[in-house]
C-alpha positions as CSV (number, residue, x, y, z in Angstrom):
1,X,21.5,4.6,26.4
2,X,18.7,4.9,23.9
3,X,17.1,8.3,23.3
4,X,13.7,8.3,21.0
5,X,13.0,10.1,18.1
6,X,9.8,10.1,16.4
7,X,9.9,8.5,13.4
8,X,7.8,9.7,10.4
9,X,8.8,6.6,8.1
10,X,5.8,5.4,8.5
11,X,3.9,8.1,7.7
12,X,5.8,9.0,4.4
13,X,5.2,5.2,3.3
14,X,1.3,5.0,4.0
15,X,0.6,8.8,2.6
16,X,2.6,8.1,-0.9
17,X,-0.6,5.4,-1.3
18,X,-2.9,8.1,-2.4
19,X,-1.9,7.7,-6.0
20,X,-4.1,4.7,-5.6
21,X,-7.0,7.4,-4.4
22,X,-6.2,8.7,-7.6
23,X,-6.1,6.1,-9.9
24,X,-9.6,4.7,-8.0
25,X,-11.4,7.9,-8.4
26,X,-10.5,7.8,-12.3
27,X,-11.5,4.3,-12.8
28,X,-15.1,4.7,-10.9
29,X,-16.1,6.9,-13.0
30,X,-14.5,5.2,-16.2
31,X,-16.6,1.9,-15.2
32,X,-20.0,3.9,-15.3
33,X,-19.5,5.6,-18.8
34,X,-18.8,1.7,-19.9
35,X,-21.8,0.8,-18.1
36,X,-23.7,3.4,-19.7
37,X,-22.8,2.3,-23.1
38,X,-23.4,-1.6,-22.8
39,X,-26.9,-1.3,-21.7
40,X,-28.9,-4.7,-22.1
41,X,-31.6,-5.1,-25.0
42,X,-33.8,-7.9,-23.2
43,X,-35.1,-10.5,-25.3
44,X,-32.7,-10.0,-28.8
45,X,-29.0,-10.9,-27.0
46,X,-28.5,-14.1,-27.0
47,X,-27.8,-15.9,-23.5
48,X,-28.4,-20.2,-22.6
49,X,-32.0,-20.4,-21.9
50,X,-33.3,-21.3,-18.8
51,X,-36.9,-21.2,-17.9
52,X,-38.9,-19.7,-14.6
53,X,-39.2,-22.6,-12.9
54,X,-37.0,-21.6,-10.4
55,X,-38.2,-20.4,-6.8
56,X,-39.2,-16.7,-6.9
57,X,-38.2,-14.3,-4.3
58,X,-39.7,-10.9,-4.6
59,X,-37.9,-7.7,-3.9
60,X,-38.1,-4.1,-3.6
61,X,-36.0,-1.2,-4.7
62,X,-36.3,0.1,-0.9
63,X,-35.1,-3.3,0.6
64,X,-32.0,-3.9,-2.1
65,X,-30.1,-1.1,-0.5
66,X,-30.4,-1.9,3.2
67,X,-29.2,-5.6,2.3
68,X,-26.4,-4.0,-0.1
69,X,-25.0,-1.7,2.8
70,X,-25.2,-4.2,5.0
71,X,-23.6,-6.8,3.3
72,X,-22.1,-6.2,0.3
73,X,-18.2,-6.8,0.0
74,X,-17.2,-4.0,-1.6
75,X,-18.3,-1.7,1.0
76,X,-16.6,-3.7,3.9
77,X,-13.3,-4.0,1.7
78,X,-13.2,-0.1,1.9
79,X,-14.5,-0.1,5.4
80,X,-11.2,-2.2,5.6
81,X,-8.9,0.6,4.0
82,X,-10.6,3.1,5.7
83,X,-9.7,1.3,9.3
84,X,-5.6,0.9,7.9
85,X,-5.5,4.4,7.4
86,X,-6.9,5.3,10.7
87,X,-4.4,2.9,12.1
88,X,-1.9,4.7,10.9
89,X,-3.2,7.9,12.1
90,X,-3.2,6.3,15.5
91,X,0.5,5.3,15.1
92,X,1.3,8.9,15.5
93,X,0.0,9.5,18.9
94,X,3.5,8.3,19.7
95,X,4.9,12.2,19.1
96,X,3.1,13.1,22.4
97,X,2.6,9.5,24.6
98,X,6.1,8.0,26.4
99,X,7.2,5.1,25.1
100,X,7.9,2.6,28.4
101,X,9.5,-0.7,28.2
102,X,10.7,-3.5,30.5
103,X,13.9,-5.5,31.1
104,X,15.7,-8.2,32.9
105,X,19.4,-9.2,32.1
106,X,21.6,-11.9,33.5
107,X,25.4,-11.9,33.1
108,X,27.9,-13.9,33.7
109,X,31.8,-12.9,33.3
110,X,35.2,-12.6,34.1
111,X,35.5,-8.8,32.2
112,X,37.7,-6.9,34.2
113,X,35.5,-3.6,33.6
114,X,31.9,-5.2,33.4
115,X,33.0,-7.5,36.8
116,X,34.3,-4.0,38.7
117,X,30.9,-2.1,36.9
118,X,28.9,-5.1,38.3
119,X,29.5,-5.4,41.3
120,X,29.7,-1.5,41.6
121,X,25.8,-1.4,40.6
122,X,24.8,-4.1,43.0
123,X,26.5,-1.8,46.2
124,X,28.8,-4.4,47.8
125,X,32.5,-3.3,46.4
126,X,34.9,-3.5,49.3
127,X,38.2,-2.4,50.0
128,X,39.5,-5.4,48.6
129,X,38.6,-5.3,45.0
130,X,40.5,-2.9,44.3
131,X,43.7,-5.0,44.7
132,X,45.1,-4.7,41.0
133,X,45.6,-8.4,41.2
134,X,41.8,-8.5,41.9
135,X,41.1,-5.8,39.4
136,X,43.3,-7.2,36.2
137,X,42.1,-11.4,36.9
138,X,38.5,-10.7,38.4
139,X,36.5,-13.9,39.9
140,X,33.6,-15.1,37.6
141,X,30.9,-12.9,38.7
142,X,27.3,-12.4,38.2
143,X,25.1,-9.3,37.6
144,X,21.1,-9.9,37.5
145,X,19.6,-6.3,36.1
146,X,16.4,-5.3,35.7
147,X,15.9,-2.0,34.1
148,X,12.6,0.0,33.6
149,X,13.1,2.8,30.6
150,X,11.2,5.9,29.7
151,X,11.2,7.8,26.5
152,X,9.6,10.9,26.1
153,X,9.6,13.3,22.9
154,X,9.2,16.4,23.8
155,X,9.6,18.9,20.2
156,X,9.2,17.2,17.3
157,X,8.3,19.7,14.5
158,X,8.8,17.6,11.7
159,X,6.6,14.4,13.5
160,X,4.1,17.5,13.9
161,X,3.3,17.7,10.2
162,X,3.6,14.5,9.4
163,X,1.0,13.4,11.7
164,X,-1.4,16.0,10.1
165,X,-0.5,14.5,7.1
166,X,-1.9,10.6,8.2
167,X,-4.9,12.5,9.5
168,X,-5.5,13.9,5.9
169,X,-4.8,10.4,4.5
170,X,-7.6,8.8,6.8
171,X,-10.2,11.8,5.8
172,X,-9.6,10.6,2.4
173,X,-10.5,7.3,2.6
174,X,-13.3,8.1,5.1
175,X,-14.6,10.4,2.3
176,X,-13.9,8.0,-0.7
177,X,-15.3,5.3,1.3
178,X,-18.9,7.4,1.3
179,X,-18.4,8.0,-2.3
180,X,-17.9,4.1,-3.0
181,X,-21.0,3.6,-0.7
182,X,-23.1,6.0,-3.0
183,X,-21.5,4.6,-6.6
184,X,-22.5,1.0,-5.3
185,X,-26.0,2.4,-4.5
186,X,-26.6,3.8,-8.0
187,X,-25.2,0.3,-9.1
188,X,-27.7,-1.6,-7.1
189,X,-30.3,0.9,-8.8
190,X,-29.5,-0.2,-12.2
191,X,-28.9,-3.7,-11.7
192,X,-33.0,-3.7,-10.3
193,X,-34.1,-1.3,-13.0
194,X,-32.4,-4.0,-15.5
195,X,-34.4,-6.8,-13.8
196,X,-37.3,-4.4,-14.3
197,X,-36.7,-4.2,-17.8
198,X,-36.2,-8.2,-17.9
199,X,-39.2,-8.6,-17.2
200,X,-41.3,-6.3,-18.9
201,X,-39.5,-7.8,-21.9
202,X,-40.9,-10.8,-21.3
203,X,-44.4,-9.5,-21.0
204,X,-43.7,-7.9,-23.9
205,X,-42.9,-11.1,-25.9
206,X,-45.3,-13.2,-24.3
207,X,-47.7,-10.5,-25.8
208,X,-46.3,-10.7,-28.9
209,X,-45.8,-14.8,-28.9
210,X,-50.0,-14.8,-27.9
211,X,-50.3,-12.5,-31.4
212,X,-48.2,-14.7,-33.5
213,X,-49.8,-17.8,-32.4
214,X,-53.5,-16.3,-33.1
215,X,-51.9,-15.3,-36.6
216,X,-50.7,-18.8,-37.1
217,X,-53.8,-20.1,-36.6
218,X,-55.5,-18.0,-38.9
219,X,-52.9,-18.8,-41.5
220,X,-53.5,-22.3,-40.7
221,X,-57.1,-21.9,-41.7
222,X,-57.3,-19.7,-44.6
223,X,-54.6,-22.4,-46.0
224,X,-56.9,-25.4,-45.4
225,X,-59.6,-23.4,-47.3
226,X,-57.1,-23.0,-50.1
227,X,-57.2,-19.1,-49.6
228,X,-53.4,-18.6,-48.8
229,X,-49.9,-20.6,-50.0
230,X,-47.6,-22.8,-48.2
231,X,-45.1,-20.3,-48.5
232,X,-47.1,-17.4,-46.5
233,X,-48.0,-20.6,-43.7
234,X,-43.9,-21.6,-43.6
235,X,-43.5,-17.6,-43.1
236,X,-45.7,-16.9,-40.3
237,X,-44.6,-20.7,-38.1
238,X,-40.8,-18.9,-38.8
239,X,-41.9,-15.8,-37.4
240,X,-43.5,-17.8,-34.1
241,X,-40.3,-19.5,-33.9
242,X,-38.7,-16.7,-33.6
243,X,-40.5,-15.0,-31.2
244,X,-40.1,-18.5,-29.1
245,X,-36.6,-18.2,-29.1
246,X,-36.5,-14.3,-28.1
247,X,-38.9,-15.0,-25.3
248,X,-36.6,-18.2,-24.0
249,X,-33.4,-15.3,-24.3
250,X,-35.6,-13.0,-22.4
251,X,-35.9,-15.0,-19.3
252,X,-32.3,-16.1,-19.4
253,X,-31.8,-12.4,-19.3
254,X,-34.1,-12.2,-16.0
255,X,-31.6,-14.9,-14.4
256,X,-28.5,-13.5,-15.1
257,X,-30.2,-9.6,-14.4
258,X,-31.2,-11.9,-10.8
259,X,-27.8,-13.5,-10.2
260,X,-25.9,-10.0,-10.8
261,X,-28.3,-8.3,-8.0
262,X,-27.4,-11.5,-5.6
263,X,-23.7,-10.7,-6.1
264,X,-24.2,-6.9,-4.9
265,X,-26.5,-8.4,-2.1
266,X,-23.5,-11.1,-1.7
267,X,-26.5,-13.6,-1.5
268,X,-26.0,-17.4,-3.2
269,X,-29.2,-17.2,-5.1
270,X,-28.8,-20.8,-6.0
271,X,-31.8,-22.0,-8.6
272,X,-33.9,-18.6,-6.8
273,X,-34.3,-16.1,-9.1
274,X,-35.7,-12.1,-7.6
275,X,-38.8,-10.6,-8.9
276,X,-39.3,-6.7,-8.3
277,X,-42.5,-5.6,-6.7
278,X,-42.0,-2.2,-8.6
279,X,-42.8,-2.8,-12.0
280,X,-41.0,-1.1,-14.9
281,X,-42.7,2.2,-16.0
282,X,-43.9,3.1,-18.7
283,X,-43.6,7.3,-18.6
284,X,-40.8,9.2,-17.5
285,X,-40.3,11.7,-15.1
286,X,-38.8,15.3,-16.2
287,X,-36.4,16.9,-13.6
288,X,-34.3,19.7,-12.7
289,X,-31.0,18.7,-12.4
290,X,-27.9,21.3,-11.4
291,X,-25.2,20.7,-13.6
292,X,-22.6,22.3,-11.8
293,X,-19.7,20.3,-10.3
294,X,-20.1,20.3,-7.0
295,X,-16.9,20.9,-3.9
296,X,-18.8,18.8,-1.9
297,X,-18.6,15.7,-3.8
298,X,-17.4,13.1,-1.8
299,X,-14.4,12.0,-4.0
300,X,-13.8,15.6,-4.9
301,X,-13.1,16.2,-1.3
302,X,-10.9,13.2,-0.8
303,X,-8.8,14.2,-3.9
304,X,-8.4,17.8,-2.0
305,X,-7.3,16.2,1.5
306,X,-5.0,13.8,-0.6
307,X,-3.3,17.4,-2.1
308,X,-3.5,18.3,1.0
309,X,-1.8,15.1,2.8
310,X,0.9,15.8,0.0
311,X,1.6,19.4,1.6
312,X,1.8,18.5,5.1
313,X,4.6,16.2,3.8
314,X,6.4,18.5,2.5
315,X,6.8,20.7,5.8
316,X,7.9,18.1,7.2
317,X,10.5,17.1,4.9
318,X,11.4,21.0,5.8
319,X,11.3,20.5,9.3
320,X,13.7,17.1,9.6
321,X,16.4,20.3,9.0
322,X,15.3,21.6,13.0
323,X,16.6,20.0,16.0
324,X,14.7,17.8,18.0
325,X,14.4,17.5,22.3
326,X,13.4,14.6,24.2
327,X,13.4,13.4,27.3
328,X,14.5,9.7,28.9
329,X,14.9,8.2,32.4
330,X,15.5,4.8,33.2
331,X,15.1,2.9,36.7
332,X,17.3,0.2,37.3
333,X,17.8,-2.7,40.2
334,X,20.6,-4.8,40.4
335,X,21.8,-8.2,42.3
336,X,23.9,-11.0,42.1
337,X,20.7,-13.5,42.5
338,X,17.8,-13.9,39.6
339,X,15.5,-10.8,39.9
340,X,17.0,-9.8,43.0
341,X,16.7,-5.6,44.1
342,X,19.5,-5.7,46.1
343,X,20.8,-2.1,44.7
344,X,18.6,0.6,43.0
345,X,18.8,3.9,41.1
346,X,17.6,5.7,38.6
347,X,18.5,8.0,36.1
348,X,16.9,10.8,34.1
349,X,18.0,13.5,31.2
350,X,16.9,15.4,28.2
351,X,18.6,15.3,24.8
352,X,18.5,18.3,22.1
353,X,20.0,16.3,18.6
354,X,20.4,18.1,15.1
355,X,21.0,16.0,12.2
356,X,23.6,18.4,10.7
357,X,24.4,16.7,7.7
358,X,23.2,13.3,6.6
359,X,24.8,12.9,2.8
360,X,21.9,14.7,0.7
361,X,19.3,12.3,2.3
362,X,16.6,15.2,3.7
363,X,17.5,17.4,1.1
364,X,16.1,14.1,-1.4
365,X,13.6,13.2,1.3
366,X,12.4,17.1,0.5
367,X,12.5,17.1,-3.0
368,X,10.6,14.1,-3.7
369,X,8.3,15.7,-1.6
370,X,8.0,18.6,-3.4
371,X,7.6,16.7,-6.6
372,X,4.9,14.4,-5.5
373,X,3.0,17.5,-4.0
374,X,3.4,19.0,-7.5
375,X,2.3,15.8,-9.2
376,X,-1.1,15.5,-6.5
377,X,-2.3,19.2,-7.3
378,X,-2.1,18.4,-11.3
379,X,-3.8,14.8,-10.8
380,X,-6.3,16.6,-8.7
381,X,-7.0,19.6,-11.3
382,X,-7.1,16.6,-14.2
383,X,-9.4,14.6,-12.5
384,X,-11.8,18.0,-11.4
385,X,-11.5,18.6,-15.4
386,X,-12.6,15.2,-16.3
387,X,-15.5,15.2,-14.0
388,X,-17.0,18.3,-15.2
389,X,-16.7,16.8,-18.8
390,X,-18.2,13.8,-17.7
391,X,-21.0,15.7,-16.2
392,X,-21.9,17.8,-19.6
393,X,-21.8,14.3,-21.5
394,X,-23.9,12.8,-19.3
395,X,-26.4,16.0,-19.2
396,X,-26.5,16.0,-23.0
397,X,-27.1,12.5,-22.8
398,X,-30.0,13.0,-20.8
399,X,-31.3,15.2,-23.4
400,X,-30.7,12.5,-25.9
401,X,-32.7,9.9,-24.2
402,X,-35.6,11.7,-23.5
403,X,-35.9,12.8,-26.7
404,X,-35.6,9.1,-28.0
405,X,-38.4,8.2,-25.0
406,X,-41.0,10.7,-27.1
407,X,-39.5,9.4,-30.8
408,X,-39.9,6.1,-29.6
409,X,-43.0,6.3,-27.9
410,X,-44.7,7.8,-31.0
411,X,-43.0,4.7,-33.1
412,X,-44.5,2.6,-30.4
413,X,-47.7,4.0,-31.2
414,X,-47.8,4.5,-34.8
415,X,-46.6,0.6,-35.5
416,X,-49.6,-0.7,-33.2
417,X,-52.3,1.4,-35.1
418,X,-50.3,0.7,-38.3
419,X,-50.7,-3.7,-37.5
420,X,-54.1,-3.0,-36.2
421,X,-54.9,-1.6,-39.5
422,X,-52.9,-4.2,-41.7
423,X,-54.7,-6.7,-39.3
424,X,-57.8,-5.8,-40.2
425,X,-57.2,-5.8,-43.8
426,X,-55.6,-8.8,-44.2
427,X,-58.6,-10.6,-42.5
428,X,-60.1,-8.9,-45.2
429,X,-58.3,-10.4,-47.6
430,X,-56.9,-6.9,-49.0
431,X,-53.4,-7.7,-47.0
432,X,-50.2,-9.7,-48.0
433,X,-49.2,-12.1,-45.5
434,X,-45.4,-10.7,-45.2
435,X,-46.9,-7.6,-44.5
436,X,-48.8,-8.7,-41.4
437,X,-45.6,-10.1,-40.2
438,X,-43.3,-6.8,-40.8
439,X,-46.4,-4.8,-39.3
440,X,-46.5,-7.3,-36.4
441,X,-42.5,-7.9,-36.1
442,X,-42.4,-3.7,-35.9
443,X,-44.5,-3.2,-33.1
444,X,-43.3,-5.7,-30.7
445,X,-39.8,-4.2,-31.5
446,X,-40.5,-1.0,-30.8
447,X,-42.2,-1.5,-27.6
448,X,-38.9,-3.1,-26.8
449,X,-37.1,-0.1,-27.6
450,X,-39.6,2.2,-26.0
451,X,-39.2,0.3,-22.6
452,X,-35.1,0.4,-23.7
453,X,-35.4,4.4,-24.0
454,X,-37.1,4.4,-20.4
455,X,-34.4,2.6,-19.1
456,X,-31.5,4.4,-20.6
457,X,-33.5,8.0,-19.5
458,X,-33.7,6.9,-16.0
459,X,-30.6,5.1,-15.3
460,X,-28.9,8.4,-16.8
461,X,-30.9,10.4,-14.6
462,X,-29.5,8.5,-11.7
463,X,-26.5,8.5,-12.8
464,X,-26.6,12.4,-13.5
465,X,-27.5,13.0,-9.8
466,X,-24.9,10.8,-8.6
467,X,-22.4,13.3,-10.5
468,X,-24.1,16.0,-9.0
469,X,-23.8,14.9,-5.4
């Protein structure tokens, strides 16, 4: 007769896969920081140029976030955890639901116990079999069963806590699955804010590719009048060239800033490339932002039920030492023809087992408990330690860039009133032509860096909040 125990093998192996909670947590916030510090100069890195003549899809920032949480595959590979960890959860519903299963057997045999036990259980033993002739050289003899078995645990203490354990585990990734949901949203917000910047790059240089070709041509003439030297005329078609080639970089920029946002949309793009109706602006906006770590943060929570899980694990390993009582019954028919029910009965009993002894395997069970329990409630005060750092970086940082938004915005403006006065000299004749150019090279650099520092102040705002969440 089988008797059930619930098993918590299951449960030990699923909950010991929150070190990967841990080490996913870690590396989110790792990738940011990396993020952070490779921000994209449009227009001076150097990419394979493609022009605009691609079809143009415009998008706003409102839009990019329904399609990302609809279809983005990041979010459905942690829907995907999160559903494998409430599977497991579910598993444990078998410490309180019977387990009920089915059976039919068909024997044949010339066993002098399992002929006597088989025709004993189908109710037609006579006087006559019990002739020891009969008894010691039985007749072949068949025996059709069919047996209907119930298992029913009763007190389980140590399935108990182990089932509160899988329910922490699926909490976890139910709350590390909203925090991926809210990383992948400031994601999608910096990918648009870099097409944003993209394309005010462009504007920029198409600006300053309008100047350099009026400059040209007014080289061109005062060298045809004998007023300026090939040299200064080579210099200024060098500078055009150059601005050609950063405005050709700057639209291969806009592609690949278009082809990252159709990846987090998980949309084939093709030869499309998106176009934000929001344009990159030009000011920031100053805000209050709590620099406290927050309990509430999603991942901070999940770290906490994962410590949590750990613990629950642990009293169970203590429990396994308690005995356990369940119940069984079985119902049986019997025949000598193919799913006959000739004979019946039924049985039923309870069972109280203690695993006394079982060569140091609890007591190990126990004590790697303990020590991964141990190991969760350091990794979890680490990783709370880390993300307050990160959050006074990132604050300072903020500081940082709006201070270089004002330095740069007052560079922006001093090298456009310095060119506008050079420009007018040099018309004047009172000007050298490599002067023009450095005054004209200056300005349409630091209105690239001005729109940089924007960037860099907003997308650190964002990403300030997000720490803050």
């Amino acid at each position: 007769m089988l008797f059930l125990f619930y098993r918590t093998s299951v449960t030990l192996v699923t909950v010991y896969v929150f070190s990967d909670i841990y080490l996913y947590c870690i590396n989110l916030e790792k990738t940011i920081m990396k993020q952070i510090n490779t921000l994209l100069l449009f227009g001076i890195l150097s990419f394979s140029a493609v022009g605009f003549s691609q079809d143009t899809l415009t998008i706003s920032k409102k839009e990019i976030w329904q399609k990302a949480s609809d279809k983005n595959l990041q979010i459905k590979i942690v829907n995907q955890d999160f559903k494998s960890a409430q599977a497991d959860y579910r598993q444990s519903n078998s410490l309180f639901l019977p387990s009920i299963s089915a059976s039919h057997t068909a024997i044949s045999t010339t066993n002098p116990l399992m002929a006597f036990g088989s025709k004993l259980n189908q109710e037609i033993l006579t006087q006559s079999d019990f002739n020891p002739a009969l008894l010691n050289n039985p007749a072949r003899t068949k025996n059709f069963a069919t047996k209907i078995e119930v298992l029913q645990p009763l007190i389980n203490v140590d399935g108990l806590y182990g089932r509160q354990a899988a329910k922490a585990k699926m909490q976890a990734f139910q709350l590390q699955t909203e925090r991926t949901k809210e990383y992948l949203e400031l994601e999608v917000n910096k990918a648009f804010m870099e097409l944003q910047l993209g394309y005010k790059a462009v504007k920029v240089l198409e600006k300053a590719n309008t100047t350099a070709a009026a400059n040209l041509k007014l080289i061109e003439n005062y060298f045809k009048q004998g007023i300026l030297q090939k040299t200064d005329l080579l210099s200024v078609q060098v500078r055009v060239n150059e601005i050609k080639n950063q405005l050709q970089y700057a639209k291969s920029n806009v592609q690949n800033a278009s082809d990252y946002l159709g990846f987090l949309l998980n949309e084939d793009t093709g030869t499309k490339v998106y176009k934000p109706i929001e344009e990159l602006e030009n000011a920031i906006a100053i805000q209050t932002i709590n620099t406290t770590l927050s309990s509430n943060r999603k991942d901070i929570q999940a770290m906490d039920k994962s410590s949590e899980a750990y613990a629950k694990m642990v009293q169970s390993s203590k429990m396994n030492f308690l005995p356990r009582l369940n119940a069984f019954g079985s119902y049986e028919l019997y025949d000598d023809k193919l799913f006959g029910t000739n004979a019946k009965g039924y049985l039923i009993g309870a069972q109280v087992s203690w695993n006394v002894f079982d060569g140091y395997k609890s007591i190990g069970k126990m004590e790697k408990a303990k020590a991964d329990f141990q190991k969760s409630e350091m990794e979890n005060q680490q990783y709370k330690s880390k993300s307050q750092l990160e959050l006074n970086k990132t604050n300072r940082q903020l500081k940082d860039a709006e201070n270089k938004v004002n330095l740069s915005k007052l560079a922006l403006e001093q090298s456009q009133e310095a060119y506008r006065i050079r420009s007018n000299r040099f018309t004047q004749g009172l000007e050298k032509t490599t002067d023009l150019l450095q005054a004209e090279t200056q300005m349409s650099q630091k209105e690239l860096e001005f729109l940089q520092a924007v960037f860099e102040y907003n997308f650190t705002q964002e990403y300030l909040q997000f720490l803050t969440k």
